[in-house]
N, C-alpha and C positions, 0 to 999 in steps of 0.2 A: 504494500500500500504506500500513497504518497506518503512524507512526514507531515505532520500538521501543523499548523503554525499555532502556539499557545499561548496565549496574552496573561501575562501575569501583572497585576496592579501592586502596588507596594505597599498600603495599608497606611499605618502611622507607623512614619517616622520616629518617634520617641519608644517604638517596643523592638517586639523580636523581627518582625515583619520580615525584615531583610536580611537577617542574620540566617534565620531557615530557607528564604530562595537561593542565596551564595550557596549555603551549604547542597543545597538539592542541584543546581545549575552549574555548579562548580566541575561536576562527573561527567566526564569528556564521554561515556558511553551513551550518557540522553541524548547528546547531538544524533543518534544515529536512528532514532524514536520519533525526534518533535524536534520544531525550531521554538527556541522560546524567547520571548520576546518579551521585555520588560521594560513596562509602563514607568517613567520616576524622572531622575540625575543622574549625569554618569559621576558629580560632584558625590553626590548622597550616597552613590554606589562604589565608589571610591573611599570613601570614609569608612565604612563599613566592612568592606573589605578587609581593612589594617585592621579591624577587630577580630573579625573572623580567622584572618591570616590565611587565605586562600590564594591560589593567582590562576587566573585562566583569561585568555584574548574574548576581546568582546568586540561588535562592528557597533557603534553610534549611526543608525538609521533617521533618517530625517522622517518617515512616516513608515507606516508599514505595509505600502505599497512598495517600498525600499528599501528587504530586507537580506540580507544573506544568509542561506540556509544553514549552511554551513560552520554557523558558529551562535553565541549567545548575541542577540541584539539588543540594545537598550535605544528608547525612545524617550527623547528629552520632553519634559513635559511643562518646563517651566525653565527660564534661564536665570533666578533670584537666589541669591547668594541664601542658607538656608542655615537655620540657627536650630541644631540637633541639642534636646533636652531631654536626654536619654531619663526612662524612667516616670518621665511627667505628661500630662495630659493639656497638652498646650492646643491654643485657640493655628496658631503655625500649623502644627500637625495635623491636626482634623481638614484644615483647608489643601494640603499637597494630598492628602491621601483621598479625599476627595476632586483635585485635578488628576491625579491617576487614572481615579473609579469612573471616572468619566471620557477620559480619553480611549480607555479600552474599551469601556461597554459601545461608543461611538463605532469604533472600527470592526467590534463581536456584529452589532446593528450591520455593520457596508458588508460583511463578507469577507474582510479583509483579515481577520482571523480567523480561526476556527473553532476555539473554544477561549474560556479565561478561570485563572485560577486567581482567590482575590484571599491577599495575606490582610492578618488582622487587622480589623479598625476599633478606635474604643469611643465609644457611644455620646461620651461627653464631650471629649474632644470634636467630636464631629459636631454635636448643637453648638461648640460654641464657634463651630468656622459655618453656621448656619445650613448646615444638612438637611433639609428636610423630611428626612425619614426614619424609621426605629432603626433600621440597619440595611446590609446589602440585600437580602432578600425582598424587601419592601421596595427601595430602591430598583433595582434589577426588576423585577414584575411591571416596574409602570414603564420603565426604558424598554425593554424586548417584546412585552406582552404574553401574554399565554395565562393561564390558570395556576398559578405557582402551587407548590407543597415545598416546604423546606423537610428532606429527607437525612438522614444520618446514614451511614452507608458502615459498613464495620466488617466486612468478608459474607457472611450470607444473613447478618441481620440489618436489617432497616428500618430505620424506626421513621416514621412521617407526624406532621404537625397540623390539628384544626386551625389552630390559633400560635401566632409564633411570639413576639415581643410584645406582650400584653403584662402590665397589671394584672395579680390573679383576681382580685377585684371584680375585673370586668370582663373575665372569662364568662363566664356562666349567662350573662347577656348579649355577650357578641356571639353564640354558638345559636344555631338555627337548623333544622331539619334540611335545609335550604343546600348550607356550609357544609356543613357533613355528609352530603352526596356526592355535592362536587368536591371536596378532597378523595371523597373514596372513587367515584370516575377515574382524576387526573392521576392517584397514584395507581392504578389500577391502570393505565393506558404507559406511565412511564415503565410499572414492570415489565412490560409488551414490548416497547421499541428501543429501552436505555438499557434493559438487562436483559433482555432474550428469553424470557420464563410467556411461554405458549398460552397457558391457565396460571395466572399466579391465585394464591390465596394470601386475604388479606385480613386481620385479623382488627379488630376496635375495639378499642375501650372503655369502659364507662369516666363519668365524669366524677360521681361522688364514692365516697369509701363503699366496698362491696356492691361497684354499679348498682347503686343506690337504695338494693335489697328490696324490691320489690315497689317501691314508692317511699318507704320510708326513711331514707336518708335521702330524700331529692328526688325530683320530678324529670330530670331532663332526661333520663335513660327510656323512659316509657315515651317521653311528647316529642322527644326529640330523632334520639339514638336508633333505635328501634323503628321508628319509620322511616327514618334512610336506609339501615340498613335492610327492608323488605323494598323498598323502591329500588336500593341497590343490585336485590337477587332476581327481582322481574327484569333485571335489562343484563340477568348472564351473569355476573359480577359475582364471584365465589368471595362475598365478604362477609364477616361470623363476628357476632357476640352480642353486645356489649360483653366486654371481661371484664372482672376487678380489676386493675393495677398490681396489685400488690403480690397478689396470688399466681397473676399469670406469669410475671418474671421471675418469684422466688419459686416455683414449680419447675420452671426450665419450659414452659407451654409454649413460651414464642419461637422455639425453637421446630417448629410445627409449620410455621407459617411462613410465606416469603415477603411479608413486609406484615409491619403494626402501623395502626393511625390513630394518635395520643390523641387528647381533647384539649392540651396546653405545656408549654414550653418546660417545665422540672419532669412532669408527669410521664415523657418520652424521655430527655437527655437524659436525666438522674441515672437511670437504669440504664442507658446506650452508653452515657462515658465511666459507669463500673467498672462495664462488661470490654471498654475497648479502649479509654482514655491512652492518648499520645499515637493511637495509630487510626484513628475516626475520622470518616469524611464530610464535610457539608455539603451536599448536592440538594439546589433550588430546582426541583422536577417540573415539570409540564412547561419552562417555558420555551421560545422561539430560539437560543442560544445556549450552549452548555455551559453552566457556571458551578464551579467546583471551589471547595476551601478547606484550611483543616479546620478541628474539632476544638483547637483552642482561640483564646483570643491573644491580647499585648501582649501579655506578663512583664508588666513593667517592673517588676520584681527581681529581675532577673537579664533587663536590656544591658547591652555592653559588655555583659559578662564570660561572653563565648558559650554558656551553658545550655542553650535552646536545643531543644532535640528536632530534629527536623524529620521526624518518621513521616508525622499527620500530613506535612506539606507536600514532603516528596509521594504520599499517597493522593493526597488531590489531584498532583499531576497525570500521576499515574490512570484517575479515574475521570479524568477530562478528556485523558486520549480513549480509554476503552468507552466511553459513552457515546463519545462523539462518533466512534466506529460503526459500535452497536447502532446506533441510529440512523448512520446512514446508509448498513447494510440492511435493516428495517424497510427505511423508504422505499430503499432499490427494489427489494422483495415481491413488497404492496404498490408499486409506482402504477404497474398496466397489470392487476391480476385478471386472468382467463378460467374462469369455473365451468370445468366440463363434467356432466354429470355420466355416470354410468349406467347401467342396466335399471340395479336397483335406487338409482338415486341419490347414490353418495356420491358428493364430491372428491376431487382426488386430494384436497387439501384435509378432510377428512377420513381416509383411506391413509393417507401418512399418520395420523396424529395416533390411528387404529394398530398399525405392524409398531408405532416407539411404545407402543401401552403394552403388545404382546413379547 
């Protein structure tokens, strides 16, 4: 296959952001996989560099229309001298890591990449360089379009999101019979064309403790839960429950299913970064563009210190190339299908799915 071209954003400046893409990009064998292209400074990337103490050639592309595949590319995204405040949450950072995030998603939008992997931002930083949004997921959904799910990805579990940076507050009012189809649709169409899974099964969870026993710990399992998930099973869609929470991950149950869809943001990660912390993916499912990240954020705890582990990251790349693949071998697939029926009436698309079952 061709290599892809992979847009990486730099995230904020003041955390690990760049410390994990050096280290991931740094390994002369990814050139032979993906060209990867990196959104930021080659000032900031030079900096950083002496921390990490790596060295490998890089081409300075003027766009990414302009790039050479053949090596690591960096795309200047600003020419302002840049005051790195390792550690801290500066009104600076939020605003370069936001020129990043928006340079890429721009070129993800033209074609002119092919997927992007987006290194940490921190939340605060970002309102105060006036971001508009909870985070990349929110962001990315209104740029690309498509039906988002923010999915966790961790070798064959995957865990997806009703509701993603919410207030737990205002969970339980933002959920709607409505919301909870369409995630169980959109994850349920990305296991199809991002993962390759023919039928997946998809498993749900309730909202309140012991999916809410019957009505009495909460209502929403019965007015809510439960009528998506029978809307769900009338349109094919092999998706089961409400579960407890509690029960289905300390049982080992999810291990059963080829994706879970949580009803808010602790209630899916809590249990995904246990089970996977330092080696977990972010993948924003259903939209227009492949966007991938890992599973931590800054750790500003820990910037400048060389100590970052770069598994999660060098995993996001690694899961922007394989989705991006999966997908577009998906489209090719389904692009002009021909359904030719037989004697008795089976298609031969069904006739295959019959001799992998026997």
């Amino acid at each position: 296959m061709d290599k892809l071209k992979i847009g990486i954003s730099i995230g904020d400046i003041n955390g690990i952001g760049l410390e994990v893409i050096l280290k991931t990009i740094s390994n002369k064998h990814l050139l032979n996989i993906c060209t990867p292209v990196v959104y930021g400074s080659t000032k900031v990337v030079s900096y950083n560099k002496n921390i990490v103490e790596v060295e490998f050639p890089f081409f300075v592309a003027r766009s990414a229309e302009n790039l050479d595949p053949n090596q690591v590319n960096i795309i200047n995204c600003w020419q302002d001298n840049v005051n790195i405040t390792l550690g801290k949450p500066t009104e600076e950072g939020g605003a370069f890591a936001f020129k990043s995030l928006e340079a890429a998603t721009q070129d993800l939008k033209n074609n002119l990449i092919d997927a992007l992997v987006t290194a940490p931002i921190n939340k605060h930083a970002m309102q105060l360089a006036n971001f508009p949004f909870p985070g990349h997921t929110e962001y990315l959904t209104h740029e690309l379009g498509g039906k988002s799910v923010m999915l966790m990805v961790y070798d064959d579990l995957r865990v997806g999101l009703v509701t993603n940076h919410l207030p737990l507050k205002e969970v339980a009012a933002t959920l709607s019979k409505e919301l909870i189809l369409k995630k169980i649709k959109t994850l349920e169409s990305t296991l199809k064309m991002d993962f390759g899974i023919e039928r997946p099964t998809i498993a749900v969870l309730g909202l309140n403790p012991h999916a809410g026993d019957g009505g009495v710990l909460g209502e929403e399992e019965e007015t809510m839960i439960k009528p998506a998930l029978q809307e769900a099973k009338e349109k094919g869609i092999m998706a089961m429950g409400p579960f407890p929470a509690d029960a289905f991950f300390g049982s080992g149950q999810f291990r059963k299913f080829d994706a879970i869809l949580a009803m808010y943001h602790d209630q899916g990660l809590v249990p995904f970064k246990t089970l996977s912390f330092g080696n977990g993916v972010n993948f924003t499912a259903g939209l227009t563009g492949v966007r991938t990240s890992p599973d931590h954020g800054t750790a500003y705890d820990i910037a400048g210190k060389n100590e970052a582990n770069a598994d999660s990251f060098r995993n996001a790349l690694y899961a922007a190339i394989d989705i991006t693949r999966s997908r577009r071998q998906y489209k090719e697939w389904h692009s002009n299908p021909l359904e030719r029926r037989n004697l008795a009436g089976v298609t031969d698309d069904e006739e295959i799915l019959d001799e992998d079952k026997s």
